[in-house]
NUBA-957292 format. One record per residue: residue in three letters; y negated, x negated, z negated of N, C-alpha, C in turn. Coordinates in pm, whole numbers, plus 32768, in hexadecimal, padded with zeros to 4 digits. Layout:
// residues N
<type: ALA&n.y: Y&n.x: X&n.z: Z&ca.y: Y&ca.x: X&ca.z: Z&c.y: Y&c.x: X&c.z: Z>
...
This chain:
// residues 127
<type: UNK&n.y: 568F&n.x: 5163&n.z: 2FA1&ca.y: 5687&ca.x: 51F0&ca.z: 2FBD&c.y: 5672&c.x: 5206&c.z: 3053>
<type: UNK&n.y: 568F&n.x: 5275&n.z: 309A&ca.y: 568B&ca.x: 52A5&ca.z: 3119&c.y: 5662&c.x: 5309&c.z: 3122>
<type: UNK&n.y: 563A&n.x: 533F&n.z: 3191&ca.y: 55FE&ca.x: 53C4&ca.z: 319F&c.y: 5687&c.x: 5448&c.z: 31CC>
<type: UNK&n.y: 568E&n.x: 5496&n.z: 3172&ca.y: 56D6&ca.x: 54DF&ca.z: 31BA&c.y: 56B8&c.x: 557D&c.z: 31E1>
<type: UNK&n.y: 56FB&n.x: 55CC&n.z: 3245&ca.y: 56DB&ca.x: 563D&ca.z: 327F&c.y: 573C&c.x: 56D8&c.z: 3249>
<type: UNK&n.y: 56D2&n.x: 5710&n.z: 3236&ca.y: 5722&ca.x: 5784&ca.z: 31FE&c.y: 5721&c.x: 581B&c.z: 324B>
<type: UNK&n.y: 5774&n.x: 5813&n.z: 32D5&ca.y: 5798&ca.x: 5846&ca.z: 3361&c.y: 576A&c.x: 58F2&c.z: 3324>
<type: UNK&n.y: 576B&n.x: 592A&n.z: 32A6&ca.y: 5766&ca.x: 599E&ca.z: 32A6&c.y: 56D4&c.x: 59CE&c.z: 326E>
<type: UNK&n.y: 56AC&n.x: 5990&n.z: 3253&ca.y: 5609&ca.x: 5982&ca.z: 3224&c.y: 55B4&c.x: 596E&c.z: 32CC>
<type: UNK&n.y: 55B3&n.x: 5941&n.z: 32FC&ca.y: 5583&ca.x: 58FA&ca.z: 3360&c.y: 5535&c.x: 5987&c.z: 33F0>
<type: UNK&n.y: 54C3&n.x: 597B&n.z: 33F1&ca.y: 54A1&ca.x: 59F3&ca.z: 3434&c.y: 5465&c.x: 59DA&c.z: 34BF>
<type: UNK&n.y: 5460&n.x: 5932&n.z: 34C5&ca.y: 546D&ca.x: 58F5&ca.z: 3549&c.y: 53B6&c.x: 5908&c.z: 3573>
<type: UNK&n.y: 5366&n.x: 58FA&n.z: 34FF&ca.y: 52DC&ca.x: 58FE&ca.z: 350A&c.y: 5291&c.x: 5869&c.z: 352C>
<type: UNK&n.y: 52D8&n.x: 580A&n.z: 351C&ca.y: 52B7&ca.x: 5768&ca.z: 3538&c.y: 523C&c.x: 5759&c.z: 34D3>
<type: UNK&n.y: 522C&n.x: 5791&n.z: 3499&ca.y: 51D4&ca.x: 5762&ca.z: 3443&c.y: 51E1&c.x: 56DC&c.z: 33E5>
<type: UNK&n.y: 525A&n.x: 56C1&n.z: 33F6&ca.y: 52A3&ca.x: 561F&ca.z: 33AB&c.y: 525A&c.x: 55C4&c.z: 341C>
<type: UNK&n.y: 5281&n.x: 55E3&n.z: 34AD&ca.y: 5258&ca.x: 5568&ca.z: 3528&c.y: 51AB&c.x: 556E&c.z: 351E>
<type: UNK&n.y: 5161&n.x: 55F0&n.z: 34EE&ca.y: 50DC&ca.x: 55AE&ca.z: 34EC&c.y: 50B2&c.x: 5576&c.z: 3465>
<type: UNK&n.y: 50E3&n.x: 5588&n.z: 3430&ca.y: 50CB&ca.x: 554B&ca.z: 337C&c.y: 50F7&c.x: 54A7&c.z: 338D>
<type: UNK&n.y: 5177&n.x: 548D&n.z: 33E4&ca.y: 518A&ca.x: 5407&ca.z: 33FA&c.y: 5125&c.x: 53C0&c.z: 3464>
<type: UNK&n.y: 50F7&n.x: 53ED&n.z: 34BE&ca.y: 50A3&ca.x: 53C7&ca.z: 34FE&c.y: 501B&c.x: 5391&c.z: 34E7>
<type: UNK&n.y: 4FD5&n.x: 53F7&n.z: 3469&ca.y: 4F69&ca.x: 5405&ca.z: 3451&c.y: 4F99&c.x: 5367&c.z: 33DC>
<type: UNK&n.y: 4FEC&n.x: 5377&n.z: 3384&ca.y: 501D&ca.x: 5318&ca.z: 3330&c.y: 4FEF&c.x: 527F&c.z: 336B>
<type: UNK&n.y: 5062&n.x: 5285&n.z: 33B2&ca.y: 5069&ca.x: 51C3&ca.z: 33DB&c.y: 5008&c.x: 51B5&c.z: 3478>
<type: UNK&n.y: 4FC1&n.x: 521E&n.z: 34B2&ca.y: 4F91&ca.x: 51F2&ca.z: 3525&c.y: 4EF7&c.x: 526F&c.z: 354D>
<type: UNK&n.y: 4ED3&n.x: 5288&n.z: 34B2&ca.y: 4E4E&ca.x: 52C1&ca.z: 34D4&c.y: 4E56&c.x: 5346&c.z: 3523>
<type: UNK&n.y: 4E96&n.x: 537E&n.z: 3551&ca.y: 4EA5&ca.x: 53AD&ca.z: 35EB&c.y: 4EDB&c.x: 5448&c.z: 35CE>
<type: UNK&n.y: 4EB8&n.x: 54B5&n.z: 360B&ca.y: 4F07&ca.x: 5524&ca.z: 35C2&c.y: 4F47&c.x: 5541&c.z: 36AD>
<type: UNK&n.y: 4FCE&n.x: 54F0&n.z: 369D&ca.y: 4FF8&ca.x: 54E6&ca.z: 370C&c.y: 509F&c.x: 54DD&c.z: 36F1>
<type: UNK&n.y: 50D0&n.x: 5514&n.z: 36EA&ca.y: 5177&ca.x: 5543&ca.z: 36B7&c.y: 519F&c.x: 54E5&c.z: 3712>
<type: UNK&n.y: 51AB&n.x: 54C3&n.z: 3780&ca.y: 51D8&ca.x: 5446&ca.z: 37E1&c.y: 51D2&c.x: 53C5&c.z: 3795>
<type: UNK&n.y: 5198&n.x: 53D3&n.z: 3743&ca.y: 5191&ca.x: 5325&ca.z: 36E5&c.y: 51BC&c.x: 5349&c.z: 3660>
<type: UNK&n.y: 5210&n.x: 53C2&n.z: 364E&ca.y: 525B&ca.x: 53B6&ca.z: 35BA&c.y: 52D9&c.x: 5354&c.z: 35D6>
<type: UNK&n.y: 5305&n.x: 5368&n.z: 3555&ca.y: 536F&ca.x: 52E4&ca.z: 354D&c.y: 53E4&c.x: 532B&c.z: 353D>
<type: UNK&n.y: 53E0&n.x: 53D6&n.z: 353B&ca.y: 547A&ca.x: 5424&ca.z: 355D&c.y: 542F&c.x: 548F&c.z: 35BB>
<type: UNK&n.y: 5482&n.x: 54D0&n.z: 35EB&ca.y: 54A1&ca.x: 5543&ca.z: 3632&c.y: 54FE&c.x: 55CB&c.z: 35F4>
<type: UNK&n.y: 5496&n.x: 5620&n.z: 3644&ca.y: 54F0&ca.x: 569B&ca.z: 361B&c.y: 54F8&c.x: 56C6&c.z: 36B6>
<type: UNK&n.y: 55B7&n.x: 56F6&n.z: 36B7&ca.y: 55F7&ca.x: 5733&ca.z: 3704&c.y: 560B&c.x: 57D3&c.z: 370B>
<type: UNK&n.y: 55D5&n.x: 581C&n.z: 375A&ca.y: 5614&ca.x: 58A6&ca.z: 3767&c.y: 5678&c.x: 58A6&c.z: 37CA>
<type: UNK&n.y: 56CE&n.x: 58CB&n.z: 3770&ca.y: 5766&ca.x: 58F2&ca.z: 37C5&c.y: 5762&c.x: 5976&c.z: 37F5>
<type: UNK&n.y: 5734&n.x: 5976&n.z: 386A&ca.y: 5766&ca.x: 5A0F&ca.z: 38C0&c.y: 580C&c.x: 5A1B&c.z: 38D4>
<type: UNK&n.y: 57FA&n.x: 5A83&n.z: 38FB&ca.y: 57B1&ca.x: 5B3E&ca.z: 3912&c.y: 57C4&c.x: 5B67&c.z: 3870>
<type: UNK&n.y: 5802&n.x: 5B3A&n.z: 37F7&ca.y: 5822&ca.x: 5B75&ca.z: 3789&c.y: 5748&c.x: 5B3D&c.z: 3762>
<type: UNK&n.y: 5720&n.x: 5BB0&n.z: 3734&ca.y: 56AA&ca.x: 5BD0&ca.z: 36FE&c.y: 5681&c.x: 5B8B&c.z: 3662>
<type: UNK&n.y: 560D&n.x: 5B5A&n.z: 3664&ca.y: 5609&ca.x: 5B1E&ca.z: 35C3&c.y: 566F&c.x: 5ACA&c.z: 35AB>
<type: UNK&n.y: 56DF&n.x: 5A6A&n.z: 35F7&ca.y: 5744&ca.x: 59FF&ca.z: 3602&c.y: 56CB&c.x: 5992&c.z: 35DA>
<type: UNK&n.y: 56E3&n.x: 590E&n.z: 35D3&ca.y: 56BB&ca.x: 58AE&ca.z: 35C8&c.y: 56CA&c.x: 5836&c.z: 3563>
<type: UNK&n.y: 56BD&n.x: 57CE&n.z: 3599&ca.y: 56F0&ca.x: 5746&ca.z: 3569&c.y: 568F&c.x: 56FC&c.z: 3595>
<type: UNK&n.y: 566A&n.x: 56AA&n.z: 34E3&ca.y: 5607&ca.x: 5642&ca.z: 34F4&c.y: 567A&c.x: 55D8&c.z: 3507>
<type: UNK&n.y: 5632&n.x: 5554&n.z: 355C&ca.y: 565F&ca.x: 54C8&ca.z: 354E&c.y: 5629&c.x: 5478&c.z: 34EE>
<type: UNK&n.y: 564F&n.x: 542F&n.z: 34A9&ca.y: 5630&ca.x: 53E9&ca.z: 342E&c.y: 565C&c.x: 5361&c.z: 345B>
<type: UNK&n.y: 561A&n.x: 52FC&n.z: 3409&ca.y: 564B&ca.x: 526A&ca.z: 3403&c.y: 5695&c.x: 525F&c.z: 3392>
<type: UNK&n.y: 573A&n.x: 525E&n.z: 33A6&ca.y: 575E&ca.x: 5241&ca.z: 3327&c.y: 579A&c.x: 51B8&c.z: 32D3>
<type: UNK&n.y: 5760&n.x: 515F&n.z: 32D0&ca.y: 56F7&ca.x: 50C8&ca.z: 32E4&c.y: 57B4&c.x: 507F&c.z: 32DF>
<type: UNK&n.y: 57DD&n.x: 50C8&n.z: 334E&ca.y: 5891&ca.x: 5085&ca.z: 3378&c.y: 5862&c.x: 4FC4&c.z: 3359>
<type: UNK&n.y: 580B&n.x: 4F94&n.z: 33CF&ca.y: 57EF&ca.x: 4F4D&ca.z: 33E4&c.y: 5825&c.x: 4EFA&c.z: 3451>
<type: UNK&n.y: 5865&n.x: 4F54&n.z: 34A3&ca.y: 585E&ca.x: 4F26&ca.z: 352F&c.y: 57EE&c.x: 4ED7&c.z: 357B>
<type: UNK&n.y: 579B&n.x: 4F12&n.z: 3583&ca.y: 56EC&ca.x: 4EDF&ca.z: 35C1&c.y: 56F9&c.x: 4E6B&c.z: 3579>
<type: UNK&n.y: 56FF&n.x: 4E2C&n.z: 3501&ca.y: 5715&ca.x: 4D95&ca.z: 350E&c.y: 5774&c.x: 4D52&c.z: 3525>
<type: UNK&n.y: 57E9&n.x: 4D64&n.z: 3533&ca.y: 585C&ca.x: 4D2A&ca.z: 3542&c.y: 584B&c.x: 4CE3&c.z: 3616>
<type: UNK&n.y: 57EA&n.x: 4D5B&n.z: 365D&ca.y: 57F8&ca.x: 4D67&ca.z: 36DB&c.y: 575E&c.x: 4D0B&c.z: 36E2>
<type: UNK&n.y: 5725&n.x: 4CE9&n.z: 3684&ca.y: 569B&ca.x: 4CA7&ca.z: 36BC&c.y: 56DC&c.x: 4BEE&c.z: 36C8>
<type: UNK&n.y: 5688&n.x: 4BE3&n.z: 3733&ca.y: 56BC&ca.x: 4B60&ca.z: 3751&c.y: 5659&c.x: 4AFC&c.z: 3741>
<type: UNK&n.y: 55F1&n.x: 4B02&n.z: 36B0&ca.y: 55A8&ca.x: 4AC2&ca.z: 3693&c.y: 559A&c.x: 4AC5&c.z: 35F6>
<type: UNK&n.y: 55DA&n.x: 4B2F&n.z: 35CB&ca.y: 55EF&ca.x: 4B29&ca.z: 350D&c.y: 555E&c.x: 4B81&c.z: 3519>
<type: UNK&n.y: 5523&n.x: 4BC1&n.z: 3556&ca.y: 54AF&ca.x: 4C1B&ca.z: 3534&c.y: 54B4&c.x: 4C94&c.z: 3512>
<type: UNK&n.y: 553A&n.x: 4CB3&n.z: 34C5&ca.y: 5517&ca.x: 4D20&ca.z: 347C&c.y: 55A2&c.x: 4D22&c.z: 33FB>
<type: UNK&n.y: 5537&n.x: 4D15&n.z: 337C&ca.y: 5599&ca.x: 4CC3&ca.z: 331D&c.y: 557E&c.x: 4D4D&c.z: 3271>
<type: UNK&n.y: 55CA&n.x: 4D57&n.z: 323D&ca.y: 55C0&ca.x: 4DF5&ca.z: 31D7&c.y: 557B&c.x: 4DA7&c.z: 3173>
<type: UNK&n.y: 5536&n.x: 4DFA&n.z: 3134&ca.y: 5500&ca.x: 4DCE&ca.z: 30CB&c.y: 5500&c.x: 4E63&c.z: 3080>
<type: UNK&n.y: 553A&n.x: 4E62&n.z: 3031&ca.y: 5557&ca.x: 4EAF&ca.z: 2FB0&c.y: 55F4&c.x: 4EE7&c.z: 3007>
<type: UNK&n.y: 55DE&n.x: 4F9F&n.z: 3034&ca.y: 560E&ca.x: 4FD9&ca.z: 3051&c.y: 5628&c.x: 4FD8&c.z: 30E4>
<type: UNK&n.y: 5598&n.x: 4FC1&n.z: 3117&ca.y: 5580&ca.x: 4FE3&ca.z: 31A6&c.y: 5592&c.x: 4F54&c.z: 3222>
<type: UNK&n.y: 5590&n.x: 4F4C&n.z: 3281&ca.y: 556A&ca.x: 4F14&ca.z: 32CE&c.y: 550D&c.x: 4F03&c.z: 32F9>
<type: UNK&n.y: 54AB&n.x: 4E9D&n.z: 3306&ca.y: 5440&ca.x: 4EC4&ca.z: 3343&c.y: 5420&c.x: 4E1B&c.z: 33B8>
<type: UNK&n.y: 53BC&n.x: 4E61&n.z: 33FE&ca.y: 53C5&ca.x: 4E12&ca.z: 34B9&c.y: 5329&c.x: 4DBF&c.z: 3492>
<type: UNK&n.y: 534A&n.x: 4D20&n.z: 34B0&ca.y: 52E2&ca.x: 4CEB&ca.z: 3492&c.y: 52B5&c.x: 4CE8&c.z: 3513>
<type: UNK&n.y: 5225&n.x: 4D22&n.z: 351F&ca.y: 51FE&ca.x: 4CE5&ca.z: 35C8&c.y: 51C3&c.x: 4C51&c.z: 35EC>
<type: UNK&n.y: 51A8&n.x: 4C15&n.z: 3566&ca.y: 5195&ca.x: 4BB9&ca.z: 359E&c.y: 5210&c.x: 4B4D&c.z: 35F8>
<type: UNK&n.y: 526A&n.x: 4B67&n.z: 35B0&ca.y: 52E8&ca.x: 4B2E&ca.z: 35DA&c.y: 533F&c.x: 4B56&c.z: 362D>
<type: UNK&n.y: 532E&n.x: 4C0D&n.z: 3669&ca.y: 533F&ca.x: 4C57&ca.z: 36C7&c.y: 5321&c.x: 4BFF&c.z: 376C>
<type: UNK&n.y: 538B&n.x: 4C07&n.z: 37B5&ca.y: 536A&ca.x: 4BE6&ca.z: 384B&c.y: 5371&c.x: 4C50&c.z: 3880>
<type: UNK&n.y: 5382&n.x: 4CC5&n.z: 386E&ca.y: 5372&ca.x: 4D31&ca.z: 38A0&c.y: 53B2&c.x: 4D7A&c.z: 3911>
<type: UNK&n.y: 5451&n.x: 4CF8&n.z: 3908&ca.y: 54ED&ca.x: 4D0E&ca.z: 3971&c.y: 54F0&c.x: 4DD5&c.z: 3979>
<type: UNK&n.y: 54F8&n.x: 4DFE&n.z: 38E5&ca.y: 5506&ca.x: 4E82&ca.z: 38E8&c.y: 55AD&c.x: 4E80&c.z: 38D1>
<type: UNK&n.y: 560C&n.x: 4E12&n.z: 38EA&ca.y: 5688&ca.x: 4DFD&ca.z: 389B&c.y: 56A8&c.x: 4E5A&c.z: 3820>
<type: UNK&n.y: 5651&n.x: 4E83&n.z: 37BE&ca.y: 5655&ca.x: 4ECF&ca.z: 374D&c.y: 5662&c.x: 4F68&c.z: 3754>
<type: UNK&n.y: 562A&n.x: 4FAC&n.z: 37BB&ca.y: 5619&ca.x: 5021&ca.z: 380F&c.y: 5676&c.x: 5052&c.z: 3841>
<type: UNK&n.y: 56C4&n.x: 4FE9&n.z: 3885&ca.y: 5762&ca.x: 4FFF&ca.z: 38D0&c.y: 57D1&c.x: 4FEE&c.z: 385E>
<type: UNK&n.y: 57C6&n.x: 4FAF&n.z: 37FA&ca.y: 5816&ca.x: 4FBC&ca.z: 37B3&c.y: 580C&c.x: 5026&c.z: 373E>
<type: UNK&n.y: 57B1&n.x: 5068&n.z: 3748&ca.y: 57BA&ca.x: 50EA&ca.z: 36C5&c.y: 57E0&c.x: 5158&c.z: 36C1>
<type: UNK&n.y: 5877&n.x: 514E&n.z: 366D&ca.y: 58DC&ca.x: 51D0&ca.z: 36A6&c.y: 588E&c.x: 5250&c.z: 3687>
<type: UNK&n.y: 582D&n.x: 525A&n.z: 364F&ca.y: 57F5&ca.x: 52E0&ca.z: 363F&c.y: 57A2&c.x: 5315&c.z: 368B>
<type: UNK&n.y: 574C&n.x: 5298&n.z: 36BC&ca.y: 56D1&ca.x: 52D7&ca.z: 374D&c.y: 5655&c.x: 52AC&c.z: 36EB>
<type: UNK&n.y: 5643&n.x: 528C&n.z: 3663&ca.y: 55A2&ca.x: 528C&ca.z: 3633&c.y: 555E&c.x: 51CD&c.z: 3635>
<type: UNK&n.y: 55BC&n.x: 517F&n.z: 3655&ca.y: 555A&ca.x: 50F0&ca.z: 3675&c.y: 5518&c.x: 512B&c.z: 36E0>
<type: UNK&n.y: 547E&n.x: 5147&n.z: 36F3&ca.y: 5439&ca.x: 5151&ca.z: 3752&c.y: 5403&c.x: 5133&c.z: 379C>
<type: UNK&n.y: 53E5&n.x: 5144&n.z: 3828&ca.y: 5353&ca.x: 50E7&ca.z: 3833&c.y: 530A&c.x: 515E&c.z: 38C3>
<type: UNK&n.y: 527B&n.x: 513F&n.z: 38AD&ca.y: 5218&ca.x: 5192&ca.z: 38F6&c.y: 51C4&c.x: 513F&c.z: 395D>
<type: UNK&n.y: 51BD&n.x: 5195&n.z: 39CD&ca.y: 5151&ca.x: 5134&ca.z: 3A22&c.y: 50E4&c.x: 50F9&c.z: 3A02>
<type: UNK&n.y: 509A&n.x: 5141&n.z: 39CE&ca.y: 5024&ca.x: 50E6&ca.z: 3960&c.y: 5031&c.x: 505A&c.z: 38FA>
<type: UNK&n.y: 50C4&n.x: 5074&n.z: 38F7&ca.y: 50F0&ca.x: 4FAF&ca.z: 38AC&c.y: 513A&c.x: 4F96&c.z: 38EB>
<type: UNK&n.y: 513D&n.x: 4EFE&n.z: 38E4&ca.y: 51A9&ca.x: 4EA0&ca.z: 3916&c.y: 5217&c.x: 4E70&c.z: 389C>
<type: UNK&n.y: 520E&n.x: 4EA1&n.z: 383B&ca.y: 525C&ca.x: 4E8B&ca.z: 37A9&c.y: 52AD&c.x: 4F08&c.z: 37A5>
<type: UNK&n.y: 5338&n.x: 4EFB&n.z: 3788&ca.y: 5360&ca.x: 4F7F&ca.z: 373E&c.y: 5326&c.x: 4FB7&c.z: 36B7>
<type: UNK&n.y: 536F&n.x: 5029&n.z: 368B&ca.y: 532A&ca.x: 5055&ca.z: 3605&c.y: 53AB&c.x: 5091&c.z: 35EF>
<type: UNK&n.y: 538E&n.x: 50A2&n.z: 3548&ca.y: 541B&ca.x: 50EC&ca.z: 3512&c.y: 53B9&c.x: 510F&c.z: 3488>
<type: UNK&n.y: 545F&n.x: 5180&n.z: 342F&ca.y: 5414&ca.x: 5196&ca.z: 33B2&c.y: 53E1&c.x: 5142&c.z: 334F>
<type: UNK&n.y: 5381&n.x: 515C&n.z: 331C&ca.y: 539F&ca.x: 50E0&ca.z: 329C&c.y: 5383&c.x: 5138&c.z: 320E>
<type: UNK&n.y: 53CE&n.x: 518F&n.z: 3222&ca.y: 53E5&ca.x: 51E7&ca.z: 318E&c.y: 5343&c.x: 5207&c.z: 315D>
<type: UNK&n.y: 52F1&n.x: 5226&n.z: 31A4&ca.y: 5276&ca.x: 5254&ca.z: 3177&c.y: 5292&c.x: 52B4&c.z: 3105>
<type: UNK&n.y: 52C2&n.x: 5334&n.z: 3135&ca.y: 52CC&ca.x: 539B&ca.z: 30EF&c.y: 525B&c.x: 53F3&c.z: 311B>
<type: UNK&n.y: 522B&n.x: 53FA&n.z: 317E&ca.y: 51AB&ca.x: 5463&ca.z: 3180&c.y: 51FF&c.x: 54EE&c.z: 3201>
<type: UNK&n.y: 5273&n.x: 54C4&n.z: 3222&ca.y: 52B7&ca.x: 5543&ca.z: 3257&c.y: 530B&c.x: 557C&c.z: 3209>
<type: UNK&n.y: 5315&n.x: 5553&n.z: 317A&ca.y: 536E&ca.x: 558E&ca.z: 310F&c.y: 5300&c.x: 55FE&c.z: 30BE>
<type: UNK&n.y: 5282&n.x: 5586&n.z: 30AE&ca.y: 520B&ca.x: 55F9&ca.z: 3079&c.y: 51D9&c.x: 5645&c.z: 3080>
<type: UNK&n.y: 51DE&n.x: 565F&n.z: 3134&ca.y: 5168&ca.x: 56E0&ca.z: 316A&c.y: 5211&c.x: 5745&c.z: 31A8>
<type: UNK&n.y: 5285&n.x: 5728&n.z: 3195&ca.y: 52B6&ca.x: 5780&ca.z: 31D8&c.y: 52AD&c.x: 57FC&c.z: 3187>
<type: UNK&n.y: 529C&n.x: 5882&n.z: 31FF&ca.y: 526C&ca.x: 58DB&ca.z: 318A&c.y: 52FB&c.x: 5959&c.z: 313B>
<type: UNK&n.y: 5378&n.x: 5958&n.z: 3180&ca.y: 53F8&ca.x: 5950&ca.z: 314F&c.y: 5450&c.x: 58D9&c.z: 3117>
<type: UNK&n.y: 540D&n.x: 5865&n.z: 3101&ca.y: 5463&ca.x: 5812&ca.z: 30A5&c.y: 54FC&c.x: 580A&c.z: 30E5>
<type: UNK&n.y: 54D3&n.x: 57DF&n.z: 316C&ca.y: 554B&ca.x: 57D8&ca.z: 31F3&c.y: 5589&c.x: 571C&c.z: 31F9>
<type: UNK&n.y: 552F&n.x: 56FD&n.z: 31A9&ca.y: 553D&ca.x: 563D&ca.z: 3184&c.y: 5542&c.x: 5631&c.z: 310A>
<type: UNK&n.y: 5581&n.x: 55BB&n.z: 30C6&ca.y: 5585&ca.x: 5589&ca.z: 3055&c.y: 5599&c.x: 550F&c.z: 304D>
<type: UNK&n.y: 558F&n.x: 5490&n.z: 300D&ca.y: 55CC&ca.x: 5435&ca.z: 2FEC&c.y: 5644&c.x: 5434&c.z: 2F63>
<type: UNK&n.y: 56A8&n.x: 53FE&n.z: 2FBE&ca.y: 5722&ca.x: 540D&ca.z: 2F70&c.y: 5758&c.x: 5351&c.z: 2F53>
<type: UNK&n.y: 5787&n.x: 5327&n.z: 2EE1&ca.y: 57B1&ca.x: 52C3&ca.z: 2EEC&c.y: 5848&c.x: 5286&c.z: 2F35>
């Protein structure tokens, strides 16, 4: 399953980037979610989340096998992470991440806690 975005629901409140934040990194800091939401100016209420849609580019581009799917998703082992950032440059969508506060990238790993709190039902998992 993947996360997907539903462009007409979407009211561009980020309340998905602090729900992911708070999720995998304690933190109510939208800079450490694992997508983004885009407002497209000058058209008003426009906007587009970025999603990981677990392509699996980010492993194909790691040059150490450190980031390997398990079920659906992909997910980034740090122990095995060198932290090239190789995975980052290769993600046609923009969501392999990484923040000054780590030396590891980060990506989704299908939590589901930006599908739960969104409060228009602007995400879903779709198979």
């Amino acid at each position: 399953m993947h996360l997907k975005y539903i462009e007409s629901s979407c009211s561009g409140c980020r309340t998905c980037q602090l729900a992911c934040s708070l999720k995998n990194f304690n933190v109510n800091n939208p800079s450490k979610a694992a997508l983004s939401v885009e407002g497209r100016f000058p058209g008003p209420g426009d906007y587009v989340v970025h999603l990981c849609d677990q392509c699996g580019e980010c492993a194909e581009a790691c040059p150490v096998g450190a980031i390997t799917k398990e079920g659906d998703t992909y997910v980034v082992d740090n122990e095995a992470c060198i932290g090239c950032m190789a995975c980052v440059r290769a993600c046609p969508n923009g969501v392999m991440m990484q923040h000054e506060d780590f030396d590891k990238p980060f990506k989704c790993t299908n939590c589901g806690a930006c599908v739960e709190i969104c409060p228009r039902s602007a995400l879903e998992f779709v198979e």
